[in-house]
N, CA and C atoms as a LAMMPS dump frame, in Angstrom:
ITEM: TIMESTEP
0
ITEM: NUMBER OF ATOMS
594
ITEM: BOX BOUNDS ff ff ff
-5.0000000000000000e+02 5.0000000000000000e+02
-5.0000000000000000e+02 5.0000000000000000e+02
-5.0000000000000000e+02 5.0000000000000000e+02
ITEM: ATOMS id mol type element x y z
1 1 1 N -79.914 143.383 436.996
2 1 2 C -79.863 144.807 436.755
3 1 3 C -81.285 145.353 436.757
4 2 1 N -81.69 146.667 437.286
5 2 2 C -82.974 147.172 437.594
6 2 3 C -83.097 147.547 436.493
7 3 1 N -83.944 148.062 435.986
8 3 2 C -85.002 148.723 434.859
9 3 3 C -84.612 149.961 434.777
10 4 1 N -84.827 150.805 434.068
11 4 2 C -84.934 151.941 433.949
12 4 3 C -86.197 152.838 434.419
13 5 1 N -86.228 153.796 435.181
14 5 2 C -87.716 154.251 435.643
15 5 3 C -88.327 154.908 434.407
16 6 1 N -89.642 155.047 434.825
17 6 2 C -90.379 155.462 432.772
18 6 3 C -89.805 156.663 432.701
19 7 1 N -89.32 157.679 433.691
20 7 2 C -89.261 159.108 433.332
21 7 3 C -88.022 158.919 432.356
22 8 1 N -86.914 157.859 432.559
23 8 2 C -85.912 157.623 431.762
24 8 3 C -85.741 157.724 430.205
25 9 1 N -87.406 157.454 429.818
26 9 2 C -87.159 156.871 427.972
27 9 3 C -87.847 157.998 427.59
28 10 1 N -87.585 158.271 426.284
29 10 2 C -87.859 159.284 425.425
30 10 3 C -89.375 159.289 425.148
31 11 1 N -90.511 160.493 425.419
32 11 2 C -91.617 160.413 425.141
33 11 3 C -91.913 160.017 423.673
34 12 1 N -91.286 160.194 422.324
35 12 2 C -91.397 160.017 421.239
36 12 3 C -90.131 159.218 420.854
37 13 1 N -90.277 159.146 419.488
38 13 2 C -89.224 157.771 418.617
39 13 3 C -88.054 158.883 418.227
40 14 1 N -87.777 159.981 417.828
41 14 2 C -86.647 161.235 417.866
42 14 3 C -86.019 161.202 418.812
43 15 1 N -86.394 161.364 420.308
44 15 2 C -86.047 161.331 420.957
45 15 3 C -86.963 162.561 422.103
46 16 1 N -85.779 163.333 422.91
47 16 2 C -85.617 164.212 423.604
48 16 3 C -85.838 165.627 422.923
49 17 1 N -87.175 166.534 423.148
50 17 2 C -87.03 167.756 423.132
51 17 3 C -86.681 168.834 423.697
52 18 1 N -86.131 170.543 424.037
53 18 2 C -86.22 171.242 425.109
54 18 3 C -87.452 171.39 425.742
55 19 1 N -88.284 171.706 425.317
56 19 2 C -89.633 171.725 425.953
57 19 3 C -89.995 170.164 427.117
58 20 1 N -89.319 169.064 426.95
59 20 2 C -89.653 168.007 427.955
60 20 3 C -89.062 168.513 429.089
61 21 1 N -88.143 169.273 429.332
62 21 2 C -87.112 169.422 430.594
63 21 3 C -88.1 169.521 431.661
64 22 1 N -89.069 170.514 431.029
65 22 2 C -89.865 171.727 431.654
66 22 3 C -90.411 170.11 432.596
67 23 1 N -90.722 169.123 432.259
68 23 2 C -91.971 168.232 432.351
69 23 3 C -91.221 166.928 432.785
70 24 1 N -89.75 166.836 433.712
71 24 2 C -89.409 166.268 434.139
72 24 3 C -88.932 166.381 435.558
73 25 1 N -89.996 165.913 436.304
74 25 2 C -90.294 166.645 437.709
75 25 3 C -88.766 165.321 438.493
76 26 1 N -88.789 164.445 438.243
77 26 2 C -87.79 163.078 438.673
78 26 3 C -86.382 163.512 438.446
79 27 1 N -86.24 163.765 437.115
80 27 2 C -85.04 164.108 436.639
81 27 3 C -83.879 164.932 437.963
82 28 1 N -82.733 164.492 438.221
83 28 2 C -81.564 164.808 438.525
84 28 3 C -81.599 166.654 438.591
85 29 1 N -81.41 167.386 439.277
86 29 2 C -81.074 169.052 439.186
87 29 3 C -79.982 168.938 438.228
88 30 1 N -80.214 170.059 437.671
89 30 2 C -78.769 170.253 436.231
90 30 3 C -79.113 169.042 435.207
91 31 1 N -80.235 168.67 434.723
92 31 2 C -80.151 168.05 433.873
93 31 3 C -80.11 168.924 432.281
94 32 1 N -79.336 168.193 431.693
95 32 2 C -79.191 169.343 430.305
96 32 3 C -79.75 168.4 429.149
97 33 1 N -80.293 169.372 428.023
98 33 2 C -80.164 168.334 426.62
99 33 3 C -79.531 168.705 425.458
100 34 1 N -78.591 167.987 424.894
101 34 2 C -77.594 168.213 424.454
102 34 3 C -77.986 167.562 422.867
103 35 1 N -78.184 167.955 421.986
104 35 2 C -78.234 167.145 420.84
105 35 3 C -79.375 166.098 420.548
106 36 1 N -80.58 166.459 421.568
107 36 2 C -81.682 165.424 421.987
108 36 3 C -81.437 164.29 423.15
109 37 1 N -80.111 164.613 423.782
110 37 2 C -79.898 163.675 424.709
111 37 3 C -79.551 164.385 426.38
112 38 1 N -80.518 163.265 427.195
113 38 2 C -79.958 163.946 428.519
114 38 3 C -78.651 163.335 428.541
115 39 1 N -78.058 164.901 429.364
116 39 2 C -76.878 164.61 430.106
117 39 3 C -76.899 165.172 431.523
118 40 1 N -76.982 164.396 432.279
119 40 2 C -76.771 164.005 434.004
120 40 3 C -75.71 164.674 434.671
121 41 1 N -75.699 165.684 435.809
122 41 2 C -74.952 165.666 436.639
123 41 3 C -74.662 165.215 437.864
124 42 1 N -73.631 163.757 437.624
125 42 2 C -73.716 162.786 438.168
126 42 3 C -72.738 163.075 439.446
127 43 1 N -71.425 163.433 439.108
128 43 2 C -70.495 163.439 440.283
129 43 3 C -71.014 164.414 441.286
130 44 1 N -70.037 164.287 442.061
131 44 2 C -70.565 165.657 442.926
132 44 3 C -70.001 166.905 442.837
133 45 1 N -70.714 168.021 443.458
134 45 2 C -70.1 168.887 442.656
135 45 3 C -68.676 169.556 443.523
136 46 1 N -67.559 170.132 443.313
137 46 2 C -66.548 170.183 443.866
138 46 3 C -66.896 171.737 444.757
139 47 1 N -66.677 171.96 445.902
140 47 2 C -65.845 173.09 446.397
141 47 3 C -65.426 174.229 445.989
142 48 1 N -64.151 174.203 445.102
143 48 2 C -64.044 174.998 444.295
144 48 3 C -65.04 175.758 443.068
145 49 1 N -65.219 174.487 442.183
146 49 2 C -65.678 175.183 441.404
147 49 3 C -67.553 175.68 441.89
148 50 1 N -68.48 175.304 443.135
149 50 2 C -69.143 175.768 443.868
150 50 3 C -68.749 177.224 444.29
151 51 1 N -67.625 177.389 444.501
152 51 2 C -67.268 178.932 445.291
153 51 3 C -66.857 179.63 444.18
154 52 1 N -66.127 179.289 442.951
155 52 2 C -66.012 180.538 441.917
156 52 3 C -67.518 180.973 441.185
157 53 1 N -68.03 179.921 441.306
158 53 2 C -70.068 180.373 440.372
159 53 3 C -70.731 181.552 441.569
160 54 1 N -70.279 180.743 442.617
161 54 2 C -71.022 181.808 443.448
162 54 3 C -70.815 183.616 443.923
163 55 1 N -68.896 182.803 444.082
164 55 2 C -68.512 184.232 444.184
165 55 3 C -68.895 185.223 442.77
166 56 1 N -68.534 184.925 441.813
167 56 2 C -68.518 185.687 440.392
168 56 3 C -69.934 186.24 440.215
169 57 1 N -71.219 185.354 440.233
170 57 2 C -72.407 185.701 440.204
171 57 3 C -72.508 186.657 440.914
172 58 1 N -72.199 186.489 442.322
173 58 2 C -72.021 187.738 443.105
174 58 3 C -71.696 189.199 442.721
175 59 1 N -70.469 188.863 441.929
176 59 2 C -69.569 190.134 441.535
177 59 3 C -70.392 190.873 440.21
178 60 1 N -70.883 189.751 439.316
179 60 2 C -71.352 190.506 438.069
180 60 3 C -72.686 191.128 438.612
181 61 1 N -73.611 190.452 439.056
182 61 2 C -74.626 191.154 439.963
183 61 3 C -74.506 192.568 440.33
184 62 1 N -73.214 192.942 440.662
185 62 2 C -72.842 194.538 440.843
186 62 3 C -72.566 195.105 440.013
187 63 1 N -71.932 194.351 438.486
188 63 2 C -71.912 194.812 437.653
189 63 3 C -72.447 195.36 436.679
190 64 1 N -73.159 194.495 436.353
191 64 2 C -74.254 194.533 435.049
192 64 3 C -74.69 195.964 435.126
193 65 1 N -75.691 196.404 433.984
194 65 2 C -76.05 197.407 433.979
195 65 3 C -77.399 197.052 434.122
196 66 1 N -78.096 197.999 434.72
197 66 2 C -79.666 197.745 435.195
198 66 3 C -80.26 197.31 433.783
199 67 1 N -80.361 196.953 432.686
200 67 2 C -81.281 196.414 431.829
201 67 3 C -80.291 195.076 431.539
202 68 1 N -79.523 194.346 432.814
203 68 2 C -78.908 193.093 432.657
204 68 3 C -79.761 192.352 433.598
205 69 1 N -79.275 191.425 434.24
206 69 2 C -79.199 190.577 435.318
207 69 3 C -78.238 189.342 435.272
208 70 1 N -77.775 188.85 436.331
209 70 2 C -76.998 187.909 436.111
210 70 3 C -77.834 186.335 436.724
211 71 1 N -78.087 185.367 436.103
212 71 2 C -78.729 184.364 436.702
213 71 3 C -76.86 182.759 436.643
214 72 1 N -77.177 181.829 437.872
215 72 2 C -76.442 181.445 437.639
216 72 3 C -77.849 179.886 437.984
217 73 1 N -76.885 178.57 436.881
218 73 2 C -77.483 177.39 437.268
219 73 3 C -79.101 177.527 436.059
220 74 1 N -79.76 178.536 435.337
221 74 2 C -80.488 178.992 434.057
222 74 3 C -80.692 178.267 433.327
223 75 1 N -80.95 177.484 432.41
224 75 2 C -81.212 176.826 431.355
225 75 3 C -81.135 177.657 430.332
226 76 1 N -80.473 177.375 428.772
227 76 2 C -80.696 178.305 427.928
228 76 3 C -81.414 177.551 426.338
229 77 1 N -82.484 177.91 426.045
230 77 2 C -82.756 176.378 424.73
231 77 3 C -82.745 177.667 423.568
232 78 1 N -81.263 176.881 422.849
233 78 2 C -80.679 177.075 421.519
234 78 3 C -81.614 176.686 420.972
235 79 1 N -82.018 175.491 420.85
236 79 2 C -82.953 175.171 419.457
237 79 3 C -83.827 174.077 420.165
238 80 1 N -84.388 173.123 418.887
239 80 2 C -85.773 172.724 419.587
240 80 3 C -84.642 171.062 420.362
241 81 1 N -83.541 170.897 419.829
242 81 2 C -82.835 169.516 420.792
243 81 3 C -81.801 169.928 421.518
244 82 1 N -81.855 171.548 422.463
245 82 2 C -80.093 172.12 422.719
246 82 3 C -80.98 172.918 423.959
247 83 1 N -80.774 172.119 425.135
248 83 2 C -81.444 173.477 425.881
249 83 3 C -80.356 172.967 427.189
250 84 1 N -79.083 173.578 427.299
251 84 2 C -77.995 173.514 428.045
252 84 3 C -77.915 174.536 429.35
253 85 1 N -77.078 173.786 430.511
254 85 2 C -77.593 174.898 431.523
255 85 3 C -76.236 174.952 431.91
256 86 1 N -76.394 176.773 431.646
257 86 2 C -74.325 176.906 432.215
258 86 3 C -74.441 177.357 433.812
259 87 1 N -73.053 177.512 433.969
260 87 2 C -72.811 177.516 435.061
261 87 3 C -73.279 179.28 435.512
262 88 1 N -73.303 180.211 435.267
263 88 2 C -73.487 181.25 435.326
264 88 3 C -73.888 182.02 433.509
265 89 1 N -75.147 182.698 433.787
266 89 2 C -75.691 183.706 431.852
267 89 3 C -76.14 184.913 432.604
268 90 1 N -75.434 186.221 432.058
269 90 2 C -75.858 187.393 431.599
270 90 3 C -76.696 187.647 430.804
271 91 1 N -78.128 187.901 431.339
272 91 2 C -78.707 188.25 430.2
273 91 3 C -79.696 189.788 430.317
274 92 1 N -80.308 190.157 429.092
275 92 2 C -80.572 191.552 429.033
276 92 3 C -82.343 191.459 429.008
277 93 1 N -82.689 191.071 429.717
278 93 2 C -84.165 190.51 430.007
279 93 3 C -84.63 191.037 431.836
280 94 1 N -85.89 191.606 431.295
281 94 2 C -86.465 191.526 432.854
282 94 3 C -86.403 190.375 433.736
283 95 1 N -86.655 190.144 434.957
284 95 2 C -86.717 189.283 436.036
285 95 3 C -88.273 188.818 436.03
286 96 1 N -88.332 187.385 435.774
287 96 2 C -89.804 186.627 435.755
288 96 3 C -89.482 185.579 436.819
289 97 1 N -90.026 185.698 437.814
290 97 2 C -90.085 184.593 438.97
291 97 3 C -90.296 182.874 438.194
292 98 1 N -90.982 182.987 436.88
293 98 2 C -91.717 181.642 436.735
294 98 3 C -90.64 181.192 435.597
295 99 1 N -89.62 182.008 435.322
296 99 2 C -88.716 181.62 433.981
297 99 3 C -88.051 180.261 434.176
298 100 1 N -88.042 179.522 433.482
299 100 2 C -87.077 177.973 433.278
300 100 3 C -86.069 178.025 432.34
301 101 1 N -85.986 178.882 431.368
302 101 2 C -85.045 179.095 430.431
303 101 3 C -84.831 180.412 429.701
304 102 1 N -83.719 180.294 429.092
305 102 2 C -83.986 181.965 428.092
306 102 3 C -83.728 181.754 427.002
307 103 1 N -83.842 182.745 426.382
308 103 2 C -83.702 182.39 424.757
309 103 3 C -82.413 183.379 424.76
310 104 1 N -81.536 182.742 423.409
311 104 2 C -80.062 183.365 422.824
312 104 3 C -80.184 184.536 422.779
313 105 1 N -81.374 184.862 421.869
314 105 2 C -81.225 186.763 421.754
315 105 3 C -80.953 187.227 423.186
316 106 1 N -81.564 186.797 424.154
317 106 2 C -81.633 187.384 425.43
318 106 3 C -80.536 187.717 426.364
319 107 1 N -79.345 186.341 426.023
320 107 2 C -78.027 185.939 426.404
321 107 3 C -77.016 186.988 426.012
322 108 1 N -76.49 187.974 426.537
323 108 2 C -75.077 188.719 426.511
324 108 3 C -74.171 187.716 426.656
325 109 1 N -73.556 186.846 427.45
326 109 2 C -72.874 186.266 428.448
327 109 3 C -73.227 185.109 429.065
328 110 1 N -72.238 184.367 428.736
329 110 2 C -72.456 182.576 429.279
330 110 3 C -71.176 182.323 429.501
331 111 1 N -71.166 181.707 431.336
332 111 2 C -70.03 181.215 431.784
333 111 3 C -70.215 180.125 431.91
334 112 1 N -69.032 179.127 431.752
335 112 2 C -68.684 177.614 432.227
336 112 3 C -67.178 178.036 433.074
337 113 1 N -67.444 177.108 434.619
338 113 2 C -66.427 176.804 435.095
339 113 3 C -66.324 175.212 434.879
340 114 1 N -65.101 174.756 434.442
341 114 2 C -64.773 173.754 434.016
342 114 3 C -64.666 172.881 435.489
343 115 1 N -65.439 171.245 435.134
344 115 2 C -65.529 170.587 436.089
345 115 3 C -64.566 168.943 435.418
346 116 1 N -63.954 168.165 435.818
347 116 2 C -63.886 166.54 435.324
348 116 3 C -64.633 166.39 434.324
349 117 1 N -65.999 166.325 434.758
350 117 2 C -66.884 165.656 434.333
351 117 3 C -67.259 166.185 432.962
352 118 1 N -67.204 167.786 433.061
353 118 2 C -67.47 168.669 431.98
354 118 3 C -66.449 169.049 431.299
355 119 1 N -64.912 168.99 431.277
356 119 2 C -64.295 169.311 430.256
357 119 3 C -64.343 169.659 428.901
358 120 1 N -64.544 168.306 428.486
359 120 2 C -65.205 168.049 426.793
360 120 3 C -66.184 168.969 426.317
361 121 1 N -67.306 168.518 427.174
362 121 2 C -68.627 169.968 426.806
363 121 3 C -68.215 170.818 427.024
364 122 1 N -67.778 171.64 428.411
365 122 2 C -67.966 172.954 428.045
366 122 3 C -66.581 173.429 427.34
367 123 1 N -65.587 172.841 426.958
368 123 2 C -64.591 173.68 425.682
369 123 3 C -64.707 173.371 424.197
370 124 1 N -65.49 172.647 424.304
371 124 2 C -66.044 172.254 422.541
372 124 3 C -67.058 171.889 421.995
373 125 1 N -68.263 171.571 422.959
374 125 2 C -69.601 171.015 422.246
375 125 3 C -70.127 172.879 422.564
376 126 1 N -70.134 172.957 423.462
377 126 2 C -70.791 174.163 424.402
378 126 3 C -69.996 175.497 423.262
379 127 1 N -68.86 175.335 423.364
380 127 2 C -68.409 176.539 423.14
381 127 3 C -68.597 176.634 420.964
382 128 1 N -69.246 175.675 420.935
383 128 2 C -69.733 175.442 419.871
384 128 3 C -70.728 175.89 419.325
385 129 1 N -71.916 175.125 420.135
386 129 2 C -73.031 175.413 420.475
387 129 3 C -73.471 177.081 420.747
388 130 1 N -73.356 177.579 421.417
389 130 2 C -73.583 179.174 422.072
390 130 3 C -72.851 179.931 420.982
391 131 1 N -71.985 179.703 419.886
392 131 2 C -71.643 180.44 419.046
393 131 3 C -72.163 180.494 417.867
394 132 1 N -73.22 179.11 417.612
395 132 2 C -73.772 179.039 416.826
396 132 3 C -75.316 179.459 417.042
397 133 1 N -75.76 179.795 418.437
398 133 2 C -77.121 180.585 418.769
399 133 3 C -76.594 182.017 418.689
400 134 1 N -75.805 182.188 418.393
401 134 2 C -75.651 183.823 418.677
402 134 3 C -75.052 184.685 419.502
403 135 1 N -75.08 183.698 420.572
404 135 2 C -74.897 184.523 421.879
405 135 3 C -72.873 185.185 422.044
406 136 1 N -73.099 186.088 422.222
407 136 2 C -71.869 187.156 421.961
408 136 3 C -70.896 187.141 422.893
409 137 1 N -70.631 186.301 424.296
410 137 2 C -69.273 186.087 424.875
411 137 3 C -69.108 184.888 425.537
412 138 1 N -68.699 184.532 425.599
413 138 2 C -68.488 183.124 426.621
414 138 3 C -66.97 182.751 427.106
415 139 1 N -67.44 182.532 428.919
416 139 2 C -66.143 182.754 429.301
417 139 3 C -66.136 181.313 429.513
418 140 1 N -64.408 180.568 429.401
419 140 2 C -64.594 179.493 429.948
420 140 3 C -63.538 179.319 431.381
421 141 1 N -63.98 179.093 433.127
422 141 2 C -62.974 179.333 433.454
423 141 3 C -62.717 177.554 433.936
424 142 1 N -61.193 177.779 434.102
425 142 2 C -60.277 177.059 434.507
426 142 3 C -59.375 177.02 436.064
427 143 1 N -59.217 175.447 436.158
428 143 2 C -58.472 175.713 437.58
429 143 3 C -56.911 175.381 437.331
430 144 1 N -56.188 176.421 437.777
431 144 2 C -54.788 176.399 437.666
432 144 3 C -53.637 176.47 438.992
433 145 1 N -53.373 175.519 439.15
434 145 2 C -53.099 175.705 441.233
435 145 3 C -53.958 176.54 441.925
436 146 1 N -54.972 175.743 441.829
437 146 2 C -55.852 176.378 442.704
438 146 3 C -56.845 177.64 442.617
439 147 1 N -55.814 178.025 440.558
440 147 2 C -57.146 179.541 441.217
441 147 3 C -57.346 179.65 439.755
442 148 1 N -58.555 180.541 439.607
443 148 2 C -59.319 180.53 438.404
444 148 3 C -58.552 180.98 437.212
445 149 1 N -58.43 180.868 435.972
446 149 2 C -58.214 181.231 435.2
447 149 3 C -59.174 181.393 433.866
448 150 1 N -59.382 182.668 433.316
449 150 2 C -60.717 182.711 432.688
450 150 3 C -60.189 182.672 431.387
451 151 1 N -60.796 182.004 430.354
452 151 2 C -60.399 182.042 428.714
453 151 3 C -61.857 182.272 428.326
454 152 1 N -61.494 183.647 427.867
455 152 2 C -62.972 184.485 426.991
456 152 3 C -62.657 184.56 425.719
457 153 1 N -63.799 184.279 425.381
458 153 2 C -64.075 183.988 423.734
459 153 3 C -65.497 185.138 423.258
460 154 1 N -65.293 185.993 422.141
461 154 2 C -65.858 186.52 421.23
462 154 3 C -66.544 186.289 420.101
463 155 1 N -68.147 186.614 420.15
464 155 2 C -68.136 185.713 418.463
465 155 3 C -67.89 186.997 417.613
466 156 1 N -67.308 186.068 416.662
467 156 2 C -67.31 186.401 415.094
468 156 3 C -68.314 186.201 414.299
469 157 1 N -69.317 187.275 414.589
470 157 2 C -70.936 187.256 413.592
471 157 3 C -71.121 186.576 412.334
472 158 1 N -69.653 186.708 411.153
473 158 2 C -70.081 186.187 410.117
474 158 3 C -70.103 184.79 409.936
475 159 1 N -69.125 184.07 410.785
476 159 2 C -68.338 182.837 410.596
477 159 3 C -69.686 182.087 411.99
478 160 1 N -70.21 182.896 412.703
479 160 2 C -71.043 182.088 414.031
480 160 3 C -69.793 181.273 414.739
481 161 1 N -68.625 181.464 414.811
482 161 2 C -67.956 180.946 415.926
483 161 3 C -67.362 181.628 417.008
484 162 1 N -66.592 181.353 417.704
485 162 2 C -65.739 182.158 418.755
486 162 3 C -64.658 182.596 418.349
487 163 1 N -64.062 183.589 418.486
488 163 2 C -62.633 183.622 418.6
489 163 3 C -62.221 184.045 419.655
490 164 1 N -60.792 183.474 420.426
491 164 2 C -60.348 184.102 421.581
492 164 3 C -59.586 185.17 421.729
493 165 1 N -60.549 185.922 422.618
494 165 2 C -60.046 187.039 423.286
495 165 3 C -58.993 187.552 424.23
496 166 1 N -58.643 186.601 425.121
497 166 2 C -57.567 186.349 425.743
498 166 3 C -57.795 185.81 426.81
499 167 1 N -57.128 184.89 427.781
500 167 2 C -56.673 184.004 428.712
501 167 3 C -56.505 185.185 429.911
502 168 1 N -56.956 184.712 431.133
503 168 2 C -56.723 186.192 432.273
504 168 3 C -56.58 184.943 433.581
505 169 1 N -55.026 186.311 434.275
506 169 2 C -54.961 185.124 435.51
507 169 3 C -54.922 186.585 436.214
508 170 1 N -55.12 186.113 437.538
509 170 2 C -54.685 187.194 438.441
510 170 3 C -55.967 188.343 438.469
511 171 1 N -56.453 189.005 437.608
512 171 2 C -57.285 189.892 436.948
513 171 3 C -57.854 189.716 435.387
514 172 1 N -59.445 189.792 435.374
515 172 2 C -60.022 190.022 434.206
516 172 3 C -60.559 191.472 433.954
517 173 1 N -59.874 192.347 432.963
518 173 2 C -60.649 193.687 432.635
519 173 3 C -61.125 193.528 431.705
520 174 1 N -62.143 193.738 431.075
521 174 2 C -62.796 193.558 429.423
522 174 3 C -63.794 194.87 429.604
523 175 1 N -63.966 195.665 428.311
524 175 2 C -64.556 196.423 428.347
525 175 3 C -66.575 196.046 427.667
526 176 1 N -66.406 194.453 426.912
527 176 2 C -67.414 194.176 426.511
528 176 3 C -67.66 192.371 427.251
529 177 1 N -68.858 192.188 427.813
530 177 2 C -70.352 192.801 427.359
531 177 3 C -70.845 194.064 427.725
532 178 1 N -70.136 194.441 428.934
533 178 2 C -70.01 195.935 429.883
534 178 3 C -68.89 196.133 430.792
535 179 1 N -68.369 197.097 430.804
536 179 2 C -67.231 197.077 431.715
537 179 3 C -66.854 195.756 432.657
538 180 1 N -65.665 195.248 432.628
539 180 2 C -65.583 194.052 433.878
540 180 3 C -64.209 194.839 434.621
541 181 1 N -63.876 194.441 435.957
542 181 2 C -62.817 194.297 436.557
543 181 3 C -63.079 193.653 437.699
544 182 1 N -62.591 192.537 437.5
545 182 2 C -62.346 191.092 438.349
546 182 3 C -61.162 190.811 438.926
547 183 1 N -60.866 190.529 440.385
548 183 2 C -59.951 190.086 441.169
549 183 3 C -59.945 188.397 440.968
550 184 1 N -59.548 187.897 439.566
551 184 2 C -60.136 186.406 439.775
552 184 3 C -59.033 185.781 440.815
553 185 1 N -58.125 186.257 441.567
554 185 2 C -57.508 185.407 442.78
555 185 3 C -58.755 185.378 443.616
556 186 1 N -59.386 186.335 444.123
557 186 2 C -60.138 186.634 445.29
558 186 3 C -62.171 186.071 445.136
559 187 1 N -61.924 184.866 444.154
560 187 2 C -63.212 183.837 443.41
561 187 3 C -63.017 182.614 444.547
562 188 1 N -61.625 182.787 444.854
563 188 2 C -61.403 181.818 445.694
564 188 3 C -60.964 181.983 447.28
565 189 1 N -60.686 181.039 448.475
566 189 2 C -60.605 181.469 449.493
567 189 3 C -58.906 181.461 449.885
568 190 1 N -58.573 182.632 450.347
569 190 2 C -57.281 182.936 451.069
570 190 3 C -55.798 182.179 450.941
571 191 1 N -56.099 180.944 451.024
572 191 2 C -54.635 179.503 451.073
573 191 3 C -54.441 179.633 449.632
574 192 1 N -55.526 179.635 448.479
575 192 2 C -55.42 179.223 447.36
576 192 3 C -54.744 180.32 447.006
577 193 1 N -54.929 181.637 446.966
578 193 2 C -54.194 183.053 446.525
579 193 3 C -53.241 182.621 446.455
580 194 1 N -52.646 182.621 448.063
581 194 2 C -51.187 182.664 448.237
582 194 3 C -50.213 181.625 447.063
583 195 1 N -50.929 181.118 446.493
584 195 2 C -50.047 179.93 445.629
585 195 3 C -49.866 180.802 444.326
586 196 1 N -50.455 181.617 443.928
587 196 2 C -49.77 182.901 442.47
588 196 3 C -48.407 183.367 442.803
589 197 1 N -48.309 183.758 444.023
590 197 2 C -46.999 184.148 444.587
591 197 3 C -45.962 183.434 444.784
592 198 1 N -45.973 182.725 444.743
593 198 2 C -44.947 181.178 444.389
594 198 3 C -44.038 180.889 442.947
């Protein structure tokens, strides 16, 4: 069995900080740290859930209100061992060419489209996590024959958790973080639609 390469082991005896990400030029794209630990995106990434990040980014991009932006693939560091990178964040921050991460205050909005690999994290470490930085919506979407299904969650300021807002197939309208109206059939391409109608 080969070795581990040095970029592999923890610069200190704690472990893993957010600030190392910045300083891991080797490291895997999408590497996250989760609790002081990397986590790897190892499989590959699917099709689908490639075309709903892209399409949606797309869509909120038109949305947002000019003191938003929508970044997708972002890093966000919760704290000094939590610097997680979702799949698509709304946030209410100018545009810095040199940015690697954002901070919670900054975060309106954090999407996960659910992958295999990511299940676990993003419906319970993640949706954990981001409620306990603050950050005020998080959608999580889902694949359901083929086509997205979004479960948005609200925090509850006093308690720092989520509560759900409601489950959306077919169409998402929400009036907060800012107006939405989403065709979530049309995240995906043409064959897949036709299967709601069934």
């Amino acid at each position: 069995m080969s070795e581990l390469p040095d970029w592999m082991y923890a610069p200190r005896a704690e472990g893993w900080i957010a600030d190392d990400l910045d300083h891991l030029s080797q490291a895997p794209r999408h590497t996250e740290l989760i609790d002081g630990a990397l986590v790897f995106m190892m499989s590959p990434q699917r099709s689908w859930h490639s075309r709903v990040v892209t399409t949606l980014t797309a869509l909120l991009e038109g949305l947002v209100p000019d003191e938003y932006l929508a970044e997708r693939e972002m890093a966000i560091k919760l704290d000094r061992i939590n610097r997680p990178e979702p799949d698509l964040l709304v946030a209410a921050t100018e545009y810095d060419p040199d940015r690697t991460w954002y901070a919670p205050a900054d975060v309106a909005l954090v999407v996960e489209v659910v992958s295999p690999e990511s299940a676990h994290r993003d419906r319970t470490v993640k949706l954990r996590k981001y409620a306990e930085a603050g950050i005020p919506h998080y959608w999580v979407i889902e694949e359901e024959d083929g086509l997205p299904v979004v479960h948005v969650y609200e925090l509850d300021v006093p308690t720092t958790a989520y509560v759900a807002a409601g489950i959306f197939r077919g169409r998402l309208e929400r009036p907060v973080p800012f107006p939405v109206d989403i065709d979530l059939d049309a995240l995906v391409p043409a064959p897949n639609r036709s299967k709601r109608a069934d």
